[in-house]
KEKE-3310 file (N, C-alpha, C; in steps of 0.2 Angstrom, whole numbers, plus 5000, padded with zeros to 4 digits):
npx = (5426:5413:5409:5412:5400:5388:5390:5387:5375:5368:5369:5363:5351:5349:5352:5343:5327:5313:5299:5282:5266:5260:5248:5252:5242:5242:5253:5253:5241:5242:5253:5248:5237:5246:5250:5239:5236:5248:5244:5233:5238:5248:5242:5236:5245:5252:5262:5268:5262:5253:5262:5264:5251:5251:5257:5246:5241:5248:5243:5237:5246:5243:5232:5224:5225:5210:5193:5181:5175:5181:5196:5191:5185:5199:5207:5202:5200:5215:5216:5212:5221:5233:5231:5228:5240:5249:5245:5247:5259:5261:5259:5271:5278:5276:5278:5293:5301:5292:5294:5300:5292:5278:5284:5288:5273:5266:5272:5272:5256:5253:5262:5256:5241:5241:5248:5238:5229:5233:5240:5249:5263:5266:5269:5268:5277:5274:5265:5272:5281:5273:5270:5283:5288:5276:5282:5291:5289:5290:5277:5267:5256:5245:5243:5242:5228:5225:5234:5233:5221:5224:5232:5219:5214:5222:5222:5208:5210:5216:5209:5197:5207:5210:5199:5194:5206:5202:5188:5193:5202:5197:5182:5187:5200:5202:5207:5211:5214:5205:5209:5207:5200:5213:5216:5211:5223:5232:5244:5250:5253:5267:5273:5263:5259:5274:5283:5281:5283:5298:5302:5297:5304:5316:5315:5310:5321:5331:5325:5328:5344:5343:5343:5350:5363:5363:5357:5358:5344:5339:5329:5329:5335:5326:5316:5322:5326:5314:5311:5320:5316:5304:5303:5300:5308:5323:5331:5326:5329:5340:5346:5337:5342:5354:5349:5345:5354:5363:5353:5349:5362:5365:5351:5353:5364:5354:5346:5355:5357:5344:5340:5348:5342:5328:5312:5296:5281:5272:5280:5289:5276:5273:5286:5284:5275:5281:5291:5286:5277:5289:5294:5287:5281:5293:5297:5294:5298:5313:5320:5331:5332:5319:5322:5331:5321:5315:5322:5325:5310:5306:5315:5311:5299:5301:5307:5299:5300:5308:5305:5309:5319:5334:5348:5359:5370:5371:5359:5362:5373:5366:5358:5366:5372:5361:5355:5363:5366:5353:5350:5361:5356:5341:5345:5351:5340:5334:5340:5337:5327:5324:5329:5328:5330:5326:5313:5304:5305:5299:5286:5282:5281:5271:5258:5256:5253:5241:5230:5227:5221)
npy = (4974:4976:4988:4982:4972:4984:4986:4978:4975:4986:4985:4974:4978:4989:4982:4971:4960:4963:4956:4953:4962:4966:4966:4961:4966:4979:4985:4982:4990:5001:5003:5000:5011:5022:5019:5018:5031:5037:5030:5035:5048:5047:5042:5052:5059:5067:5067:5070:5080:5070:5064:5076:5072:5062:5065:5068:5055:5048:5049:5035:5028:5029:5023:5014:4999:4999:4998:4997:5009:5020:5018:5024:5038:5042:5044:5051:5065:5065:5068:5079:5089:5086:5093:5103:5107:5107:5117:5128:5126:5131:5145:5150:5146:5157:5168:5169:5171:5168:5155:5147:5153:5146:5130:5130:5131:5121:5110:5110:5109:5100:5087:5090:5087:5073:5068:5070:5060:5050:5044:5033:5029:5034:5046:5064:5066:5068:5078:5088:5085:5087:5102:5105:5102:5110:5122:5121:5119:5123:5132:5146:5154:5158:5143:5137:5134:5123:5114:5111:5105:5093:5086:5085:5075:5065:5061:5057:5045:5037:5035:5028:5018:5013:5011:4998:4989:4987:4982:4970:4964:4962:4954:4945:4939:4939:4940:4953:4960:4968:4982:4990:5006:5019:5029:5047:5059:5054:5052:5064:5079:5085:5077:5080:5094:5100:5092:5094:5107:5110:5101:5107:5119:5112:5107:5119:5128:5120:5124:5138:5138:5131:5141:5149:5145:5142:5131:5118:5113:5112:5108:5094:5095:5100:5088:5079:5081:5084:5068:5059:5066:5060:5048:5040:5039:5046:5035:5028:5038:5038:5024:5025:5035:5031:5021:5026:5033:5023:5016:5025:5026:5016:5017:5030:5026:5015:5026:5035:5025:5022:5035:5035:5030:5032:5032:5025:5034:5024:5013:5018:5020:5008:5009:5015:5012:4997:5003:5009:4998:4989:4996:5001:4987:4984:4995:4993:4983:4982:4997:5003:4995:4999:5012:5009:5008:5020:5031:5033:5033:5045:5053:5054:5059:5073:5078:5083:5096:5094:5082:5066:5074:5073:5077:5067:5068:5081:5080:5070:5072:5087:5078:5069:5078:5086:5079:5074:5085:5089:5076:5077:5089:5085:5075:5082:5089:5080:5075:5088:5085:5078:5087:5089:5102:5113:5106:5108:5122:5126:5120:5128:5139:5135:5132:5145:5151:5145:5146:5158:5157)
npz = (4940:4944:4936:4924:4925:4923:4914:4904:4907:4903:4890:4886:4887:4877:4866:4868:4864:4864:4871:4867:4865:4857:4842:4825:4815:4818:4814:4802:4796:4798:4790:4778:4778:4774:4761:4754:4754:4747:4734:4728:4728:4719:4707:4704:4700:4711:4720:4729:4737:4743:4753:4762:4767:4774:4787:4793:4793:4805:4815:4820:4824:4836:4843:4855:4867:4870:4872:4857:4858:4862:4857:4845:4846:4855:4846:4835:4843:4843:4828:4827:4836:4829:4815:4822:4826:4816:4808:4816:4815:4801:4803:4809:4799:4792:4799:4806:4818:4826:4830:4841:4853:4847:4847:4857:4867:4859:4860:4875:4878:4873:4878:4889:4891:4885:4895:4906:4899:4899:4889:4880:4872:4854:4863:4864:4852:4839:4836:4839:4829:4818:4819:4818:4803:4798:4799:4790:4779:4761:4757:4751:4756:4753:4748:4761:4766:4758:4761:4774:4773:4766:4777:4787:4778:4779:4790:4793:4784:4792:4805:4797:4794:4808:4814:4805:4807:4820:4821:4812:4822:4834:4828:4817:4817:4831:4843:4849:4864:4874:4886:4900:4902:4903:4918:4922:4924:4933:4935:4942:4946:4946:4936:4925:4924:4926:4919:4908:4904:4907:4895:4886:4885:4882:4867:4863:4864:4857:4845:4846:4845:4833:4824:4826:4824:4811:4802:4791:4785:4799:4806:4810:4821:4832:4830:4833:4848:4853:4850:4861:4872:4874:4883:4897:4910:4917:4915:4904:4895:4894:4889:4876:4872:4865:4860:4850:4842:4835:4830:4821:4812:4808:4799:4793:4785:4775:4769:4762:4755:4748:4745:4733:4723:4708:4713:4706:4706:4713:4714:4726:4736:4738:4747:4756:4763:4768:4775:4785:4790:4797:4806:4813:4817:4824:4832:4847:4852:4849:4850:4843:4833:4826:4821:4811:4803:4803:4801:4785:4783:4790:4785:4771:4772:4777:4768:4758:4750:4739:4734:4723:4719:4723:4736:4741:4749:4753:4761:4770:4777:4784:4791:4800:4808:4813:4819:4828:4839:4843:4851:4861:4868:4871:4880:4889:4894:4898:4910:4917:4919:4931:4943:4957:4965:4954:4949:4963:4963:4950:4952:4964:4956:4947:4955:4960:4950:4948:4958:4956:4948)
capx = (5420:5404:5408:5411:5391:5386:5390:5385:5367:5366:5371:5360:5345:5350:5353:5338:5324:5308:5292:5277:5257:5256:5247:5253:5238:5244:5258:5249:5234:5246:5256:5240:5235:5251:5250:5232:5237:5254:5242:5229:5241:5253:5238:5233:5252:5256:5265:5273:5255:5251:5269:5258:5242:5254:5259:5239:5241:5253:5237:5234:5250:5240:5229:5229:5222:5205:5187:5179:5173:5187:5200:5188:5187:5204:5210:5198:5205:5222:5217:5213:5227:5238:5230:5229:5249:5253:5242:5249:5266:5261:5260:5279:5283:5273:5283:5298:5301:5288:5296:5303:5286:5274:5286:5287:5266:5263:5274:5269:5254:5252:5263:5251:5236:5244:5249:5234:5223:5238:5240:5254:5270:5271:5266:5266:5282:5271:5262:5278:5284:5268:5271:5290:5285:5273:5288:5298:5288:5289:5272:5265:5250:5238:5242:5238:5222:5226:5239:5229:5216:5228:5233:5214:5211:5226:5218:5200:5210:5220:5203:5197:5211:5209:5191:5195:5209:5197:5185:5197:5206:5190:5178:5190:5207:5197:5216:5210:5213:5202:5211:5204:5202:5218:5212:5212:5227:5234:5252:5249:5254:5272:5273:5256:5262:5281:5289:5280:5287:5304:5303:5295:5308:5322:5313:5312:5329:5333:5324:5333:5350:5347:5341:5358:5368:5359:5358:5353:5339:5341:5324:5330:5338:5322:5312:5328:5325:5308:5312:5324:5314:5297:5305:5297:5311:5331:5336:5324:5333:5351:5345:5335:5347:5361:5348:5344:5361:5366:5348:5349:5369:5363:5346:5357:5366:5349:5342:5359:5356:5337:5341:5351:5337:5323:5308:5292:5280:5270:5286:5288:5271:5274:5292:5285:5272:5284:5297:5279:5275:5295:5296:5280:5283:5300:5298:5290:5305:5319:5321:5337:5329:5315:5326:5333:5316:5311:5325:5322:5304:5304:5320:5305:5293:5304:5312:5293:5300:5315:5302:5312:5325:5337:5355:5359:5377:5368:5355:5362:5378:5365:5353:5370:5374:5359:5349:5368:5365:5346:5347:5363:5351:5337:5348:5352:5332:5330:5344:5334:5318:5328:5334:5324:5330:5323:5306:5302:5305:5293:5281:5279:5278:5264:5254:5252:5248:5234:5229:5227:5214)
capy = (4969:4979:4993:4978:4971:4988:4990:4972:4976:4992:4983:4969:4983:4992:4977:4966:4960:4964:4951:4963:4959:4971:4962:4961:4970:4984:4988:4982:4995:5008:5004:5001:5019:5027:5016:5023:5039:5036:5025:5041:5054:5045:5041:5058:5063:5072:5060:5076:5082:5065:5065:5080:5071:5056:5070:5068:5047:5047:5048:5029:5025:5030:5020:5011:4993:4999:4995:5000:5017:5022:5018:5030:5044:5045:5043:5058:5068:5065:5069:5089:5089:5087:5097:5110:5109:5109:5123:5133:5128:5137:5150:5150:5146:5164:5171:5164:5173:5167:5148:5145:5154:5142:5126:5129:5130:5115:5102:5108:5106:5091:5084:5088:5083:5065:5063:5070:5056:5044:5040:5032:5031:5039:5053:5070:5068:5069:5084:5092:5084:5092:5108:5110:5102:5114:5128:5121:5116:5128:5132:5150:5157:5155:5136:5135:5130:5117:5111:5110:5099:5087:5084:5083:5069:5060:5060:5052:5037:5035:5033:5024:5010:5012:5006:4990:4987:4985:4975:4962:4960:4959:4949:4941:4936:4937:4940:4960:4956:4972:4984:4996:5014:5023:5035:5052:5062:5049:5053:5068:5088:5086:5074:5082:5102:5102:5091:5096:5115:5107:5096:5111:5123:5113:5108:5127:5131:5118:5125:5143:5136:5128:5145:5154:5141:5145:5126:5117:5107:5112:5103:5086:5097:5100:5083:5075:5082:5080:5062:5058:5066:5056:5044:5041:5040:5046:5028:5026:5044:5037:5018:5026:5040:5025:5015:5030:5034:5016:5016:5030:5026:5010:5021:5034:5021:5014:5031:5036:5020:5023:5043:5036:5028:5035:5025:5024:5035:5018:5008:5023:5020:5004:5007:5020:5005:4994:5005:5009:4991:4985:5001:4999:4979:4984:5000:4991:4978:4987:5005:5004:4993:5003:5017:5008:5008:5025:5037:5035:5036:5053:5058:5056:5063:5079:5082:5084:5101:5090:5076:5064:5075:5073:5078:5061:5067:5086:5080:5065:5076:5087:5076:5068:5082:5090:5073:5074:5092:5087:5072:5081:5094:5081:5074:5087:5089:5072:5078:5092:5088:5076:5090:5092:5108:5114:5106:5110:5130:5128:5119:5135:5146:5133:5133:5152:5154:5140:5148:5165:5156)
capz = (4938:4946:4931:4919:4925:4923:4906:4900:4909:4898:4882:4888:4886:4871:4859:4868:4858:4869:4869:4865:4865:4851:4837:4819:4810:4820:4809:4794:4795:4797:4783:4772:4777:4771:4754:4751:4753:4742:4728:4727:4726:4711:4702:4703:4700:4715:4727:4734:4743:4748:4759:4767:4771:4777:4793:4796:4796:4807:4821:4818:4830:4844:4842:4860:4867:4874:4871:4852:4855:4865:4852:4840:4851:4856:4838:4832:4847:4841:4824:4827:4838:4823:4811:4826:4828:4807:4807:4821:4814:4796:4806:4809:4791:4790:4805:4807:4822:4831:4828:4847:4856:4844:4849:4868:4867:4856:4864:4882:4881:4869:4882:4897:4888:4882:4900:4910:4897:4902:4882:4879:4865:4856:4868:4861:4846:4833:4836:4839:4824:4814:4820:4815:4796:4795:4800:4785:4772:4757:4754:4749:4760:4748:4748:4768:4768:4754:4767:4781:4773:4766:4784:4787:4774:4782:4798:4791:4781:4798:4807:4794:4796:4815:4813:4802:4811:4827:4819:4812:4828:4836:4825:4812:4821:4838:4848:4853:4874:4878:4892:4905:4899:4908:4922:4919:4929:4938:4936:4948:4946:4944:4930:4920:4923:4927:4916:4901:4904:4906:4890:4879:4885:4877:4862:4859:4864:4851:4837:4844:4841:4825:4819:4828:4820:4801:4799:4784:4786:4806:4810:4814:4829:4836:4829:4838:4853:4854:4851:4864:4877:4875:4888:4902:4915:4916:4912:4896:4891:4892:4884:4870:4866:4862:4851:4841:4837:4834:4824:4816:4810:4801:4795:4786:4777:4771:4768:4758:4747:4745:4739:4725:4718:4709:4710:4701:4713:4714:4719:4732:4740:4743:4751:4762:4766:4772:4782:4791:4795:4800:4810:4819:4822:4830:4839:4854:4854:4851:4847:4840:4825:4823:4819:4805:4796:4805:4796:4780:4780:4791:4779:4764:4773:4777:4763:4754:4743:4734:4732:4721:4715:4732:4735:4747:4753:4757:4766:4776:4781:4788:4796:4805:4812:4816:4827:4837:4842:4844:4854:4865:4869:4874:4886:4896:4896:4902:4918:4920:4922:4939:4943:4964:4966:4949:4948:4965:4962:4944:4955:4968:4954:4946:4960:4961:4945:4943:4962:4954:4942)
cpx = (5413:5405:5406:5402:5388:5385:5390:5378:5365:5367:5364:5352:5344:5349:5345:5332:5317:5304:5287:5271:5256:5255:5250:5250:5241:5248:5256:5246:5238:5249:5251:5240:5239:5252:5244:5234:5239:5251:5239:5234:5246:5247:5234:5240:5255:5258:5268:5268:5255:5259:5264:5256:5247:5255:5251:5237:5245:5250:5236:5238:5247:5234:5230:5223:5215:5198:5185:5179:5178:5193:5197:5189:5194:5208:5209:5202:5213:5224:5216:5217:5230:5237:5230:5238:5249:5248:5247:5258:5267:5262:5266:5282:5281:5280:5287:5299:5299:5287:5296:5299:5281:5277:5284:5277:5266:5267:5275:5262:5251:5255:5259:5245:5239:5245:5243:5229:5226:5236:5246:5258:5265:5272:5265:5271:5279:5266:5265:5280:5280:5269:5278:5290:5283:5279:5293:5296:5286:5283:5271:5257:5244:5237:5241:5232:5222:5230:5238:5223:5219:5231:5227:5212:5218:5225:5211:5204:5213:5214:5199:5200:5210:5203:5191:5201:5205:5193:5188:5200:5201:5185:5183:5194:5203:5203:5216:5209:5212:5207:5208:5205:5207:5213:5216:5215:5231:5242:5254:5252:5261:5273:5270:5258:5268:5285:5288:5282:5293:5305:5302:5301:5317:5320:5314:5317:5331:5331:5328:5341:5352:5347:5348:5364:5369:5361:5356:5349:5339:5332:5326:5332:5332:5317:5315:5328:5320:5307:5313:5319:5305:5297:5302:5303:5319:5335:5332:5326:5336:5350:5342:5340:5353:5357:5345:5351:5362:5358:5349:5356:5366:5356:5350:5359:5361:5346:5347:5359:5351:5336:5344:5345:5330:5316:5302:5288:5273:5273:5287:5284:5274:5281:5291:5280:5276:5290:5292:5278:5281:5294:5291:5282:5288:5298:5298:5295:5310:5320:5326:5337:5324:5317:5329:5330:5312:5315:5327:5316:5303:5310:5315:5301:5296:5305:5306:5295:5305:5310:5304:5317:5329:5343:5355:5365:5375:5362:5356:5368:5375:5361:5357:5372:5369:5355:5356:5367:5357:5345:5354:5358:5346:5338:5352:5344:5331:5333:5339:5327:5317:5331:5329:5323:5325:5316:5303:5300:5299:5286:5278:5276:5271:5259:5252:5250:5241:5227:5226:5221:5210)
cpy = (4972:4985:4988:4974:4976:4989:4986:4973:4983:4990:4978:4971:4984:4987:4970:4965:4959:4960:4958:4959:4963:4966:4963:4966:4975:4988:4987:4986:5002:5008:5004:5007:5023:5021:5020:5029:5038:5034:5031:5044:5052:5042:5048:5064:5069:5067:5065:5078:5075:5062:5072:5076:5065:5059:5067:5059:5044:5047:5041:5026:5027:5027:5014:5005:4991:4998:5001:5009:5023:5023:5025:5037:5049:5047:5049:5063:5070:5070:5077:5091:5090:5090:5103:5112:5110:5116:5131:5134:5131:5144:5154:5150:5155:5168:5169:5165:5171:5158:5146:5145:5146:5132:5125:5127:5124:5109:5104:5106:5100:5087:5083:5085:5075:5064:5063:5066:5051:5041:5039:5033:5030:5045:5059:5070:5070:5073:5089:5091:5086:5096:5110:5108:5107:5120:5130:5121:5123:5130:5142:5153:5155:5147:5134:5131:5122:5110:5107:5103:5093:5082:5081:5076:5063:5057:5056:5046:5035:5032:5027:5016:5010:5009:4998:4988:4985:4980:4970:4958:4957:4953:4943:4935:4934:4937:4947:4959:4964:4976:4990:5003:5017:5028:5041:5057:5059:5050:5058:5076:5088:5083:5076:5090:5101:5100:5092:5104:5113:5105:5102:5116:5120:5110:5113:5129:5127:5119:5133:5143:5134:5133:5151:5150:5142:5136:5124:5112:5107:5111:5098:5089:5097:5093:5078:5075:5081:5072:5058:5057:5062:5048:5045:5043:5041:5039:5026:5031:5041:5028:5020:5033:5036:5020:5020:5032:5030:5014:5019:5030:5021:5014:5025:5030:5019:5021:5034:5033:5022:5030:5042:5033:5032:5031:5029:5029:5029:5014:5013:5023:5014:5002:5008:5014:5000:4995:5007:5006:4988:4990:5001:4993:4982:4990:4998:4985:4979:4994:5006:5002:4998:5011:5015:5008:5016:5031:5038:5037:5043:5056:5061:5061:5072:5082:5081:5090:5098:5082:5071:5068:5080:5074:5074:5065:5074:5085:5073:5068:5082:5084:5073:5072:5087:5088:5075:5079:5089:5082:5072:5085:5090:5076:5075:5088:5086:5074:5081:5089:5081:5080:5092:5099:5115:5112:5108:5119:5132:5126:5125:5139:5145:5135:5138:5153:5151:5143:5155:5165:5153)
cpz = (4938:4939:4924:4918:4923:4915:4901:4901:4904:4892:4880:4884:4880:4864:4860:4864:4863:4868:4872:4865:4859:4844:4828:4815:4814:4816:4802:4792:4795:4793:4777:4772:4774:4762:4753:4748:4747:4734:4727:4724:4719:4707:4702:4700:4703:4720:4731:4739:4745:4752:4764:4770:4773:4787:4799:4799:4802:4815:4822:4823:4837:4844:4850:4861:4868:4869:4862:4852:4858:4860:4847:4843:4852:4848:4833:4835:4843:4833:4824:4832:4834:4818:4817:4826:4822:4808:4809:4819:4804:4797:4809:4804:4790:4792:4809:4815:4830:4833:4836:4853:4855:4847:4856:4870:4865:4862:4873:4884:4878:4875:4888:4895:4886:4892:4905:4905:4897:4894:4880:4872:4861:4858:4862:4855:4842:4833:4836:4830:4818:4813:4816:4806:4794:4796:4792:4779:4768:4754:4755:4755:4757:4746:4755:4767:4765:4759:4770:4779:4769:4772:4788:4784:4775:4787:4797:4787:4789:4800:4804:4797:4802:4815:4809:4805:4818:4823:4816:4816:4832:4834:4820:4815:4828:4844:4850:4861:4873:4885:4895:4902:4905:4912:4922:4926:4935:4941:4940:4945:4941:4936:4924:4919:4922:4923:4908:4899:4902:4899:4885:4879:4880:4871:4859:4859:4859:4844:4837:4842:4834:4822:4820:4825:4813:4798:4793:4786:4794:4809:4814:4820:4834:4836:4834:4845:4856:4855:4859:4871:4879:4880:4894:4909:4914:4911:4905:4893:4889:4885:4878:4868:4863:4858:4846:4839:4835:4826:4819:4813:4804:4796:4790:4783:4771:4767:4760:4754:4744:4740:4732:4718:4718:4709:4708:4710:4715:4718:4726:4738:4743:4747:4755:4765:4770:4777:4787:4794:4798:4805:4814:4822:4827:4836:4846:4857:4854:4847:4842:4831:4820:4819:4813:4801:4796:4801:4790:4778:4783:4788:4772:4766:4776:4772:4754:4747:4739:4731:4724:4716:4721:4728:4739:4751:4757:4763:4771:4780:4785:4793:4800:4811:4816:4822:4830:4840:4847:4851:4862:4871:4874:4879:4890:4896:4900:4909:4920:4924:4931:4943:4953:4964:4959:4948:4956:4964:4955:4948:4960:4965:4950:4948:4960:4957:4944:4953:4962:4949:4943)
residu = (UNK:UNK:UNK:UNK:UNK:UNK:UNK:UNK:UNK:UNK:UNK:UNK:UNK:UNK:UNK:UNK:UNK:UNK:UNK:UNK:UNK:UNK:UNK:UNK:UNK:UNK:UNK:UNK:UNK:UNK:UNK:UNK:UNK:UNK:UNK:UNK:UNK:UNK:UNK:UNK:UNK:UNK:UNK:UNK:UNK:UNK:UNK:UNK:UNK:UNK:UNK:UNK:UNK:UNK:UNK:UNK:UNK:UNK:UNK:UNK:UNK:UNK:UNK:UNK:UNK:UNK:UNK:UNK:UNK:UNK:UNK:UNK:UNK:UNK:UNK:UNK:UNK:UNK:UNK:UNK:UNK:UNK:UNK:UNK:UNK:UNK:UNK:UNK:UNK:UNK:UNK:UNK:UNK:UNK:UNK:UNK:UNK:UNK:UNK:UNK:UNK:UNK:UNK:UNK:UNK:UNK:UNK:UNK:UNK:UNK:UNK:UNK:UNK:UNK:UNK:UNK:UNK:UNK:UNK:UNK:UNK:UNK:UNK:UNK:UNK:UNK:UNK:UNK:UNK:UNK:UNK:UNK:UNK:UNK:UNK:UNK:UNK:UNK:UNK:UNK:UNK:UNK:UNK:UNK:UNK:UNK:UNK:UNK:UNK:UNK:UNK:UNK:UNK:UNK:UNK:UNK:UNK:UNK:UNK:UNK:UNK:UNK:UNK:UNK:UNK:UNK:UNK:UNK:UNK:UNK:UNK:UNK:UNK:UNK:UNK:UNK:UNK:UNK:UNK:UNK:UNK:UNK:UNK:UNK:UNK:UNK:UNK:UNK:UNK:UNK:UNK:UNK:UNK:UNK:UNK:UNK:UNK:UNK:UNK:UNK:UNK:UNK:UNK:UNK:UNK:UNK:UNK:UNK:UNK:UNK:UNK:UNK:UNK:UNK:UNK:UNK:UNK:UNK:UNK:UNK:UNK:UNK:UNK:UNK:UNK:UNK:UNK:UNK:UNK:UNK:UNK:UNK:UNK:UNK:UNK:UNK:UNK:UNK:UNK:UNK:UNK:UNK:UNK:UNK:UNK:UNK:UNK:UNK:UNK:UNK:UNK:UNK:UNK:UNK:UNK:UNK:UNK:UNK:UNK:UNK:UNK:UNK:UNK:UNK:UNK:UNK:UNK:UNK:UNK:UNK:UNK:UNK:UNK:UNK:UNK:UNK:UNK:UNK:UNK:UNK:UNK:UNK:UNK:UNK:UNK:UNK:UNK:UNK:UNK:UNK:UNK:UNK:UNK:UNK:UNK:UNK:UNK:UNK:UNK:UNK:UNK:UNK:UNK:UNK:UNK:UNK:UNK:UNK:UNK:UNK:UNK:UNK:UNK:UNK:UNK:UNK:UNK:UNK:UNK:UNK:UNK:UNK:UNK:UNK:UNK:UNK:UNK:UNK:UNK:UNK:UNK:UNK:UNK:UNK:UNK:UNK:UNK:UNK:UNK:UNK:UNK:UNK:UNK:UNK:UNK:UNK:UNK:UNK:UNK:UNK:UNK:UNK:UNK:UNK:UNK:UNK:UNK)
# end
């Protein structure tokens, strides 16, 4: 009977539908900004670069509930954050070699940063998720810089909407309930150094498997991982890696319908629009759902060099196989980084190091 409670209180979780303060225009403004782009770019007839400058939109979800210029600040922040990581992870598509080093750097210290400024979900994925794009995305060296400031001009509509989103909530709607600026380093040493070392090392170890394995499309292993672990505690590990599989199972299906159609890159805009705004409403409610509208739009937004001329059964038969590697991996991270005897041993060798400096 007590195994039977146990395992209707963990279902209970997983399938719950969460009550949320997060306002509506929230998801609105975010999915606006990714239309923009979309509308621009197919009226310029490159829909395939503006899936780039989306990478640099992608800032707009950190966007958090604090005072006007607070919101701006952090959100600029954010935005050279992410052109710093796509950059650094061109620097990988160069030298592939140097894929596993480059990972372990970006998502340690995007993670220590996000949590020494106490910046909430989506913490650091999407900086990681910047980085390993730019690793994949088939671009030429002399197309770099072009890259970069597509990601740049993704980052200023972002802001953009982050700013009229503020003043609607605020002035128009008038339902923006103002909260306290977080205090900076609260979460203490271990949590701020320790567990961003932890979390980076199996990221990286997850993009060195995908590369010893010669997967196809062996991203998702590392995107996967990264996901998984942006949990704050053991038991949001295990709850959120059973609503992204469960998510992500109904997601492919959608995504496998979506790939057989071609659409208009007009109608496109406004799809990527609306798996923006469902996936945002939900995230914050149930993960599991949000997942249904979140892997097809990150399948688009990957699979930028095939840009409407997809093989659905080759790229959904890797992305199955390579998030379950992915999000395996990310939960043995999640153990680790509870592991006493292990974070105590990194904390000593912390300590001398930052002692030494």
């Amino acid at each position: 009977m007590k195994f039977l409670g146990l395992l209707y209180n963990g279902a209970k979780l997983i399938f719950s539908w969460n009550k949320s303060d997060r306002l509506w225009q929230m998801p609105f403004f975010a999915g606006l900004g990714i239309a923009i782009i979309l509308f621009v770019a197919a009226f310029l007839g490159r829909s395939d670069l503006g899936l780039i400058a989306i990478i640099g939109a992608n800032i707009f979800l950190y966007v958090p509930d604090t005072p006007l210029y607070h919101k701006m600040i952090l959100c600029m922040a954010c935005a050279f954050g992410i052109i710093t990581s796509f950059t650094l992870g061109l620097i990988g598509n160069t030298f592939p070699s140097l894929i596993p080093i480059i990972t372990f750097l970006v998502t340690m210290i995007s993670a220590q940063v996000v949590r020494y400024f106490s910046i909430g979900a989506p913490g650091f994925f999407f900086f990681t998720f910047a980085m390993i794009l730019g690793t994949y995305i088939p671009l030429k060296v002399e197309d770099y810089p072009m890259a970069i400031g597509l990601v740049a001009l993704g980052t200023m509509v972002a802001n953009v909407m982050v700013l009229l989103y503020a003043l609607s909530v605020i002035y128009i709607f008038k339902s923006h309930i103002t909260k306290p600026i977080p205090k900076i380093g609260e979460f203490g040493f271990g949590v701020i150094i320790i567990d961003p070392i932890i979390i980076a090392f199996f990221v990286s170890f997850s993009m060195v498997l995908q590369g010893f394995l010669e997967l196809d499309r062996g991203y998702w292993v590392g995107v996967s991982c990264a996901a998984v672990l942006t949990a704050v505690t053991f038991k949001q590990i295990w709850i959120k890696q059973f609503q992204r599989i469960l998510g992500t199972i109904v997601g492919v299906i959608l995504a496998y319908i979506f790939l057989h159609f071609t659409f208009t890159p007009f109608e496109f805009a406004l799809l990527m629009m609306v798996l923006m705004f469902c996936a945002e409403f939900c995230v914050v409610r149930n993960y599991a759902l949000a997942m249904v509208f979140l892997t097809p739009y990150s399948t688009y937004l990957a699979e930028i060099s095939s840009f409407m001329h997809y093989d659905p059964d080759a790229i959904i038969q890797a992305r199955v196989l390579d998030i379950s590697i992915g999000s395996i991996i990310g939960l043995i991270g999640g153990a680790m980084i509870y592991w006493n005897a292990l974070r105590r041993t990194l904390e000593k060798i912390a300590y001398k190091i930052f002692l030494k400096f």
